[in-house]
N, C-alpha and C positions, 0 to 999 in steps of 0.2 A: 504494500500500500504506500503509495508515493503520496507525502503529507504535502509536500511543498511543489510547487513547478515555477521554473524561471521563464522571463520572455512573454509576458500580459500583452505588452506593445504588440507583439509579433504574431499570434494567435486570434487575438482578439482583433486587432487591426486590419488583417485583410479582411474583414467581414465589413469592421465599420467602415473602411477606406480603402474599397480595392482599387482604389485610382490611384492609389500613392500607398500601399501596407505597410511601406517602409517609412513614413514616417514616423520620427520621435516620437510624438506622441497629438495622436489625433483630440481632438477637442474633446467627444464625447468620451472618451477614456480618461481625460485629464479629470473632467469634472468628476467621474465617478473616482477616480484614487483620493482623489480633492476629499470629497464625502467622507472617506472610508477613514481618513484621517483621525478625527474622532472617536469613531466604533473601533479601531482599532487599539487606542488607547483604553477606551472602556473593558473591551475581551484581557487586554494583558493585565489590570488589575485585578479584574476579577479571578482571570486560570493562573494567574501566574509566570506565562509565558508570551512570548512575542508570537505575533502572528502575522505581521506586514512588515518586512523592508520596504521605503520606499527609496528608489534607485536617485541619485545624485545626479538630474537632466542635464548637470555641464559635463558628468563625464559618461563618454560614451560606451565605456568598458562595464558600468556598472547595470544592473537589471532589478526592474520588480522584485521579489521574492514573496507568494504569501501561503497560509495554510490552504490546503485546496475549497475548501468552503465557501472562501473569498473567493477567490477563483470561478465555483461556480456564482455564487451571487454578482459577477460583474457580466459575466454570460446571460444571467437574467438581467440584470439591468440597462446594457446593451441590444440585446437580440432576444427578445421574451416572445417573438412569435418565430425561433426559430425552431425545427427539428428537432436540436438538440434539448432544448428547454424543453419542448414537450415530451418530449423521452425522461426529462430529470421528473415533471410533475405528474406522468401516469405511475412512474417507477417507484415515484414516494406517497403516491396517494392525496397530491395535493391539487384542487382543483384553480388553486390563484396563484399566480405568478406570485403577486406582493406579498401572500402568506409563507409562501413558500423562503422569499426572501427574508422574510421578520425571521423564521428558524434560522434561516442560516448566519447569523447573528446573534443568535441567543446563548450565551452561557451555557442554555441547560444542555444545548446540542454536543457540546464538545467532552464527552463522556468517554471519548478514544483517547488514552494517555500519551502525551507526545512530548518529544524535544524539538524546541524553533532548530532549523537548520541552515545555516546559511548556505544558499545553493554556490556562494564562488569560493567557500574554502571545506578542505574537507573529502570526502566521499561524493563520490559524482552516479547519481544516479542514472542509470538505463534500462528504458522501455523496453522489453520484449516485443517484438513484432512478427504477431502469430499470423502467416501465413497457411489461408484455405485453400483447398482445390474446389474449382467448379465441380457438380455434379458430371459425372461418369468419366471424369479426366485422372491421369496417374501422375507423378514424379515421382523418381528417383535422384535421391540427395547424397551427394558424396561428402564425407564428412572427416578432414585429415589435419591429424597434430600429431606434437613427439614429446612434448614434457608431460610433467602433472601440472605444470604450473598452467597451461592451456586447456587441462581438463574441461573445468567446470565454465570455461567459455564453451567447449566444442558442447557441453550439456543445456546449456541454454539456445544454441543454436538449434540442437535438435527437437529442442522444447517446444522451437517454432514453428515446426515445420508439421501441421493438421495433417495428418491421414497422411502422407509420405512414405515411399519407400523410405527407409535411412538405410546407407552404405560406408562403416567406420574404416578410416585407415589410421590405424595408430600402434604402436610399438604392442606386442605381447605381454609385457611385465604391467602392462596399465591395463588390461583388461579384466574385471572381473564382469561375472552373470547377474550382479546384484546392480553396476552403475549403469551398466545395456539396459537393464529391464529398464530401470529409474528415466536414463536417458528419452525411452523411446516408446513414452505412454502417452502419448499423444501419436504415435508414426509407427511405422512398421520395421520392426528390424531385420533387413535383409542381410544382415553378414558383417563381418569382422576382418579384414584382411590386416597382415601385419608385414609387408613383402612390399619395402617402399622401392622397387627395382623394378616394379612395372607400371610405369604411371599408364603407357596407352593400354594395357587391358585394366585400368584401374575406371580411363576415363572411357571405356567402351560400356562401361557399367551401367550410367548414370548419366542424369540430363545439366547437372550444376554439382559445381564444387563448392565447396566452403575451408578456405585455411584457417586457421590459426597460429600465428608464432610463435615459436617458443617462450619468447619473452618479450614486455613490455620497450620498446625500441626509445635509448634514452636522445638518440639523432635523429637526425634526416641523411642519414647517408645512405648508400647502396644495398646497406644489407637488411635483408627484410628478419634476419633471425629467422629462416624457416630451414637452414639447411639445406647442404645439393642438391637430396632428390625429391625436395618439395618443391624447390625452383626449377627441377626438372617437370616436375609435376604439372607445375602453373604454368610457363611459358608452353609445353604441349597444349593447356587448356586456350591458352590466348592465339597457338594459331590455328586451331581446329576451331575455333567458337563454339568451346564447351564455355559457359554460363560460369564464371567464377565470381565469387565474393574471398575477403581476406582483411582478417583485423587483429588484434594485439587480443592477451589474454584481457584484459583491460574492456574487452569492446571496442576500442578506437579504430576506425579506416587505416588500414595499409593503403594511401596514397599511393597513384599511380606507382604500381605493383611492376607493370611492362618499363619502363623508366628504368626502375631501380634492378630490375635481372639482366635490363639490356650492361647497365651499367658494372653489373658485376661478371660480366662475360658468359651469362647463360645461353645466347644464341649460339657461339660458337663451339661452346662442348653439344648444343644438338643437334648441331651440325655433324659432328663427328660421331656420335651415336648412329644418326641416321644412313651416316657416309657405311656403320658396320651393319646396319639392317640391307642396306642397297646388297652391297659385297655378298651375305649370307643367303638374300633371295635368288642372286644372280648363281650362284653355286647351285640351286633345285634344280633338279633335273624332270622331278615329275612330283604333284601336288595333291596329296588326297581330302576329298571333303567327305566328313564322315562324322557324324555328332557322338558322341561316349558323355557316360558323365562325368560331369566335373573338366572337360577339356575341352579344347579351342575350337575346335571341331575342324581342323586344318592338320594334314600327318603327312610325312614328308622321312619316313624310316622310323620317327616319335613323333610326340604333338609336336606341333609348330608354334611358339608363344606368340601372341600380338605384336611383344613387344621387338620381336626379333626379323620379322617379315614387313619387306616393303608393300603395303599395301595401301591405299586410300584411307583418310581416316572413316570415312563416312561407311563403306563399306566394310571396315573393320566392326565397327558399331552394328551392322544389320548381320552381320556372320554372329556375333555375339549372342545378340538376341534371339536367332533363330537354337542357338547352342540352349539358349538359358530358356526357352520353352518347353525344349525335349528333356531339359533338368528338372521341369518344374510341371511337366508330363508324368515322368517315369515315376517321381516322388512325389503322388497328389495328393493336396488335400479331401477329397472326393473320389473315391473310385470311378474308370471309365472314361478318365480324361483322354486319354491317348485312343479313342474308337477308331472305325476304319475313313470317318471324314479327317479325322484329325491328321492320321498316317498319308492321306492323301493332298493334303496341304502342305506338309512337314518336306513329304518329296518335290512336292512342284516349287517349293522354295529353294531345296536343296537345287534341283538343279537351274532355276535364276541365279544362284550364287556364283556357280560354277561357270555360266556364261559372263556372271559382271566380273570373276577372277581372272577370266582367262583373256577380256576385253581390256582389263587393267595392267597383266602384263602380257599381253601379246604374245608372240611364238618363243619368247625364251623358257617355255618350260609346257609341260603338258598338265591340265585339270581334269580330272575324273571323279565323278559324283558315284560314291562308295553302294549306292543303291543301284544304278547305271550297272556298274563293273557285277556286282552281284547277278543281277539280271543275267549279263553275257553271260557269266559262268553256268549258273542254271543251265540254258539253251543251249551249250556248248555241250554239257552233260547229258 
């Protein structure tokens, strides 16, 4: 329960003045803080505590601060035939604006035990921002740190994320079944990975990343604190246009992220990764697609990893998925998933693959679709 909010001007302004939001302070705010002057001194003798900063208009660093109460009565006093006011007077049973405003002034209302806080020294408060999915839509959320110190940020992000797949990448030694469960009761827990050595089947996974740093960044220099193979990680995501977000244990934006990896020479080690996936495709000689569980569904004498094969990323991402269906077939939650419609989809995808594989690399190597080959065999027999 957030007691205080900073920033009255700025909230309340675009409504009253959205010709100018940014004004200091619009007239009709001024008058109401004007008001509030008095009532404000009346509540502090009587609870005992402060309940209104008001900000010092010559200096521009300083802000409003009041108890949220206040807060909402400048919303009623301001905007009483808005939305939101009628949402505050069906929610509290109050059928009058102005009655509702006399509570929120009264002594008797403030029965929640509190300390005034001033919001610029101190502990910095942050919103959760719970993220819905529309009806019949899905996401999956990648979700990657390496200390304990980023812990309980990566726990709040998951916190965020309604109905979601969650997908953790985070060291072994921090994982227990008790902070997953905790994390991912709002979302669905799809898995655990702890193998920071594959970021592209990491990001083949999932529609958005989420980083974390290791640690609160005391500069603005190059290094984001997430270590090589989270910067391996991120700069994959920024050139494939996977969806990344990235913030300090703290909360705080990792400012341009692309910036600071250019700057600490992440393009050119993936450049040279890439330079040894080219090398290691170019060496196939023939390419099988064949789904198993649990692998890539690409075999080449063993599985073939994502991470090691030149392929598109886009099409890396639809081979995946077609893998993680026949995974999520074989092991259903409902018997009968895998019927004879299903097996005949499974293959007409199998072999689109194998034509968009062998489009992608052309005659340096041969593709054959493991149902295909079975077939010949059959008939051959």
């Amino acid at each position: 329960m957030i007691e205080f909010f900073v920033g009255l001007q700025s909230d309340i302004g675009e409504a009253i003045a959205p010709n100018d939001p940014w004004e200091p302070m619009p007239p009709a705010l001024y008058v109401w803080r004007e008001a509030m002057r008095p009532v404000a001194e009346r509540l502090e003798k009587v609870l005992g505590e402060k309940v209104y900063h008001f900000h010092d208009l010559d200096d521009e660093h300083d802000d409003d601060c009041c108890h949220r109460f206040l807060a909402l009565h400048c919303w009623c006093s301001l905007l009483p035939e808005s939305n939101f006011v009628r949402y505050l007077l069906e929610a509290t049973g109050f059928t009058d604006v102005e009655a509702f405003k006399e509570a929120l002034i009264d002594p008797v209302s403030y029965t929640q035990p509190f300390t005034y806080n001033y919001a610029f020294v101190g502990i910095e408060t942050v919103t959760l921002h719970f993220r819905y999915l529309p009806s019949g839509q899905k996401r999956r959320v990648g979700i990657a740190f390496r200390t304990e110190a980023a812990k309980l940020r990566a726990m709040e992000i998951a916190l965020e994320q309604i109905d979601a797949d969650i997908l953790f990448l985070m060291p072994q030694s921090l994982i227990t079944d008790e902070w997953i469960k905790e994390a991912t009761i709002y979302g669905h827990p799809i898995g655990v990975w702890h193998d920071f050595n594959t970021p592209v089947a990491f990001l083949a996974e999932v529609d958005e990343i989420h980083v974390v740093s290791d640690e609160n960044r005391p500069g603005r220099g190059f290094d984001l604190k997430v270590g090589p193979e989270l910067e391996v990680l991120m700069w994959y995501a920024y050139m494939y246009g996977v969806k990344m977000f990235a913030d300090e244990p703290a909360a705080w934006i990792l400012h341009n992220p692309e910036t600071c990896l250019e700057g600490s020479g992440v393009p050119e080690r993936i450049a040279a990764i890439d330079d040894r996936r080219r090398t290691f495709t170019e060496q196939l000689g023939k390419l099988l697609v064949q789904t198993e569980y649990g692998s890539s569904g690409l075999w080449a004498g063993g599985n073939v990893p994502y991470d090691s094969i030149d392929l598109p990323f886009p099409l890396i991402k639809r081979i995946a998925a077609w893998q993680r269906n026949y995974d999520d077939a074989l092991i259903p939650l409902l018997p009968g998933t895998a019927d004879e419609i299903w097996w005949a989809k499974h293959h007409e995808e199998e072999r689109n693959i194998v034509k968009a594989i062998q489009e992608a690399l052309g005659d340096r190597m041969e593709v054959v679709a493991c149902h295909k080959l079975m077939q010949s065999k059959m008939t051959r027999n």
